[in-house]
N, C-alpha and C positions, 0 to 999 in steps of 0.2 A: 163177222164170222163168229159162231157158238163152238168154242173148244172145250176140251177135257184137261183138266188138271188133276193126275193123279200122283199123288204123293203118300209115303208113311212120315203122316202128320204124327202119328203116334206107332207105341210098338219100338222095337230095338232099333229100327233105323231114323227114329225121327230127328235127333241129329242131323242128318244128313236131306231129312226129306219137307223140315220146316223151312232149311236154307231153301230148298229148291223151290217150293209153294210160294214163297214170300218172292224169290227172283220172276217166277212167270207175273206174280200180282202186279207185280212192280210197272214189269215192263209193260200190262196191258193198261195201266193207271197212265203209265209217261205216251203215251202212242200218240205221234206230232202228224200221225198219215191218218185222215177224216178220211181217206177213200178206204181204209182198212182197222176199221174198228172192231175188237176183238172182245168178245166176253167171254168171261173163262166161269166154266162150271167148277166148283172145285170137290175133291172129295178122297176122300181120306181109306189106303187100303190096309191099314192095322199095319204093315211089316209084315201080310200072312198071303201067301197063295192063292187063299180060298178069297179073302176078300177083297183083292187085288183083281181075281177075274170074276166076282158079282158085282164090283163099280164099272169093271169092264162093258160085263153087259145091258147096265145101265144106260151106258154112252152111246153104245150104241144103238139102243133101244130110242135113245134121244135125235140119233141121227148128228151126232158134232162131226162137225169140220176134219176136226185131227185132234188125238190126244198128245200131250207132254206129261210124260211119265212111261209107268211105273220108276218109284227112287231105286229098288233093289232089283241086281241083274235075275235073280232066281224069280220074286214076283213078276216080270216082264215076260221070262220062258213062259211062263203060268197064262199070266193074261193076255198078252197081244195077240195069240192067235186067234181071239175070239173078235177082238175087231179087223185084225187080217179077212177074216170068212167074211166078214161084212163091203170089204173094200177101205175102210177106214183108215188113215194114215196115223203109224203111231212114232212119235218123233222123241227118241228116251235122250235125256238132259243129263242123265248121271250112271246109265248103267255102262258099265266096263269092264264085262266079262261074258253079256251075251253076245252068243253067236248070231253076229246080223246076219253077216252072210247067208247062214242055213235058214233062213226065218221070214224070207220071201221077200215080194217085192211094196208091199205096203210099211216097213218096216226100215224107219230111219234113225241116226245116231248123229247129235254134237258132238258127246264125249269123245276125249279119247279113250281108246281101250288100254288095260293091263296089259295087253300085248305090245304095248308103244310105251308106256309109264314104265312099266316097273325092268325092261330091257335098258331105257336110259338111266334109272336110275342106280342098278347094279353098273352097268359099264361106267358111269362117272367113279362110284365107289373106285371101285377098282383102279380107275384111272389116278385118281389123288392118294391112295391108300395102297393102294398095288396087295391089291388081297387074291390069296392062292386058296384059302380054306373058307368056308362059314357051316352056318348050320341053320336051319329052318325049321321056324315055329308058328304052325297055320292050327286053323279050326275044323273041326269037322262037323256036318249037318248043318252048312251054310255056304249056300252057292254061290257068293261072293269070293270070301274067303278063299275057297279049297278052288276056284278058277282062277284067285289069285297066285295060290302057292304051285300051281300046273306052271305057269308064270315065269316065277321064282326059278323053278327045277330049270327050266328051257333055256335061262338067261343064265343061269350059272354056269350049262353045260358051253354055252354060246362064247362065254369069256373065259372058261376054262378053268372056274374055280371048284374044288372038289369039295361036295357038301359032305359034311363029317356025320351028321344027325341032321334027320329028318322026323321031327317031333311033333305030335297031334295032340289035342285034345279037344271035348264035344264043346260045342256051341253052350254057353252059361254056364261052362264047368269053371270050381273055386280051387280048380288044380295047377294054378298059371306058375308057381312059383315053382311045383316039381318037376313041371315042363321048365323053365326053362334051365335048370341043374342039371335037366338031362342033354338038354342043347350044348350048355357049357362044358362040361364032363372033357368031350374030346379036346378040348382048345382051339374051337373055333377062332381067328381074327374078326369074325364079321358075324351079325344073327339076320335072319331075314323075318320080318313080322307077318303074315300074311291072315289078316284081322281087321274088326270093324267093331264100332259100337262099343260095347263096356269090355268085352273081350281084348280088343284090340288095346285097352286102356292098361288094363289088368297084366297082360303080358308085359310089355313095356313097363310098368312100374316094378315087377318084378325084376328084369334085368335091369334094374335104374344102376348097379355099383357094377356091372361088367365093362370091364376095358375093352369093349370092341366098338367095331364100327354097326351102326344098327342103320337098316334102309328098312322102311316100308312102304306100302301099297297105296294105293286111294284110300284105305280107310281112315288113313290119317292126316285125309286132307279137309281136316274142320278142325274149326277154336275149341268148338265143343269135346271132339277128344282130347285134342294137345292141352287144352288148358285143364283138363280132369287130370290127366298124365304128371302135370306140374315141369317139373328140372329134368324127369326120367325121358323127354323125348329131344332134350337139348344137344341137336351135333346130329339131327337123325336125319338121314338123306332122303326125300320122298320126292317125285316128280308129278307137277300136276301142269294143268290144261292153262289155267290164269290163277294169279292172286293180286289182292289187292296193293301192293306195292307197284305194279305197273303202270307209267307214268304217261300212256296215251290220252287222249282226251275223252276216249267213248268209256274208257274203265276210271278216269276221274271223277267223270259225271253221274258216272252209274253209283260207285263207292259214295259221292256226298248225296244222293238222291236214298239210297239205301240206307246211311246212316241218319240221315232228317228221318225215315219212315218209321224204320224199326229199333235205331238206339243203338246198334252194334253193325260191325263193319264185316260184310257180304264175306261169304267164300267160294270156291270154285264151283260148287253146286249151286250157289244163287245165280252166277253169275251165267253159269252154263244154261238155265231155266228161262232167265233174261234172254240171251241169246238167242236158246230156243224158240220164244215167241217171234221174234223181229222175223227171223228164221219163216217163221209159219207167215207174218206177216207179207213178207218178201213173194211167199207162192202162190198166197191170195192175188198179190197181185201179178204176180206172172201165169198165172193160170186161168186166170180174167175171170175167177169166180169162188164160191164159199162151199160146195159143194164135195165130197170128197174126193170126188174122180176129177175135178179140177185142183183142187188141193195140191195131191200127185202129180198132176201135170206139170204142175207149176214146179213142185220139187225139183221136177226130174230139168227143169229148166235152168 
C-alpha cells in the first residue's frame, strides 16, 4: 500500500511532528508482514493550515491508501476534509483535541484525546494533593492549546476545584512571566498549563520558583519541551497514551529499534505514528485490499 505521512517536520510543532514522521518511518522499515508492505510518501505541512490542506491535496491527488497525520489538531480541522471528500481514510497519530466525532466517517484516531488526558490527570492531582483552588494559563490563536484549556475548565468543574484566574496570552507572545503573576496573584494551590511548543516551555519556566502543583496537557509530552524547560517541569503531572519506560516487549523492541535508528529515545508521538501504521497495516489486511474503500473496510473491522 502507498500511504501519506503528513507531519510538521518544521514550523512551531515540529517537536512533536519529527517524533511522529520518524515513528511511521520506523514502523514501515521494521514491517515483518511481505503480504502488507507499505511505502509511505512523506511530506512536510509547515505547522500552517494553508499547507497542511495543499499536501492534503496532494495525496489525494496521488490516490494513497490512507494518511497518518496531520501532527496539529487545528491543521487536521483544516486538511482532512479534503481527503474525506475524496473517500480517503485519515488516521491522525497525535491530534487530541479534534473533534472526530463531528468530522465523519473517513476520519480515524490512535491518540487519546484531551478529553481522556487531561480529566485523569487533574483528578490524580487532586487525589495526592487534595487541591480545592488552581488557576489556568493557556494560549490563544492556537487550536491545540485553547481545546486544551476547554479541557482544563471541564475537569476542574468535574472535581470541584474552583479556578481563581483564568489567564491568556497570544500564541509567541514574550508575556509568559506577566501571565503567570497574574495566575499567582490569587493563591492558587495548583497552575494548569494549557500549551505547546516554545510557549508551553516559556510558561513553565516562568513559574519554575511557584509552590504549587503544576499539571499539563499533551504539549508536554516530548524530551524536546521537558528538556528546554530544564528543573521548571520537575513534579509536573502530565497524562499520556505510552512512554518509554514501559516494560512490555512490543515497546522494548520499539524503544531499542528507535534508539539504534535515530540516537534518542521515541516519545508518545513516535510511538503513537509506529502504532498507527501496524494500525493501517492490520486494515490492509482485513479489508483484503490497498485501495481506500477497502482500507475503511478493513478499519471498520
Amino acid at each position: 500500500m502507498t500511504g501519506g505521512s503528513l507531519a510538521s517536520l518544521t514550523g512551531t510543532a515540529s517537536a512533536y511532528g519529527i517524533s511522529q514522521a520518524r515513528g511511521a518511518s520506523l514502523a514501515a522499515r521494521d514491517s515483518r508482514d511481505e503480504r502488507v508492505r507499505v511505502r509511505l510518501n512523506l511530506a512536510d505541512d509547515q505547522s500552517a493550515n494553508q499547507m497542511g490542506t495543499y499536501q492534503m491535496i496532494a495525496f489525494t491527488g496521488a490516490r494513497v491508501g490512507a494518511v497518518l497525520g496531520p501532527t496539529l489538531s487545528g491543521v487536521a480541522a483544516a486538511a482532512d476534509p479534503v481527503a474525506g471528500a475524496a473517500g480517503i481514510t485519515v488516521l491522525g497519530v497525535t491530534n487530541t483535541t479534534l473533534d472526530i466525532a463531528a468530522a465523519g466517517p473517513t476520519f480515524w484516531r490512535v491518540s487519546l484525546a484531551e478529553s481522556q488526558l487531561i480529566p485523569a490527570s487533574v483528578a490524580y492531582a487532586n487525589d495526592k494533593r487534595d487541591i480545592t483552588t488552581a488557576s489556568l494559563v493557556s494560549v490563544t490563536g492556537d487550536g491545540y492549546s485553547e481545546g486544551a484549556a476547554a479541557q482544563f475548565r471541564a475537569a476542574a468543574a468535574e472535581q470541584g476545584i474552583r479556578l481563581l484566574a483564568d489567564v491568556t496570552m497570544p500564541t509567541g507572545s514574550g508575556n509568559a512571566a506577566s501571565v503567570i503573576a497574574q495566575a499567582m496573584a490569587p493563591g492558587p494551590q495548583a497552575l494548569f498549563f494549557a500549551a505547546r511548543s516554545k510557549d508551553a516551555v516559556n510558561l513553565v519556566v516562568a513559574a519554575a520558583g511557584a509552590a504549587v502543583v503544576k499539571v499539563g496537557g499533551n504539549g508536554y509530552n516530548t524530551p524536546d519541551v521537558l528538556g528546554s524547560a530544564g528543573a521548571a517541569t520537575n513534579g509536573m503531572i502530565v497524562s499520556a497514551s505510552w512512554n518509554p519506560g514501559k516494560r512490555d516487549a512490543a515497546s522494548r523492541a520499539f524503544v531499542r529499534d528507535y534508539r539504534a535508528r535515530y540516537g534518542s529515545t521515541p516519545d508518545a508521538f513516535a510511538a503513537q505514528a509506529y502504532g498507527g501504521l501496524q494500525l493501517l497495516q492490520a486494515a490492509v489486511a482485513a479489508g483484503r485490499g490497498v485501495t481506500p474503500t477497502q482500507v475503511l473496510a478493513g478499519l471498520r473491522k
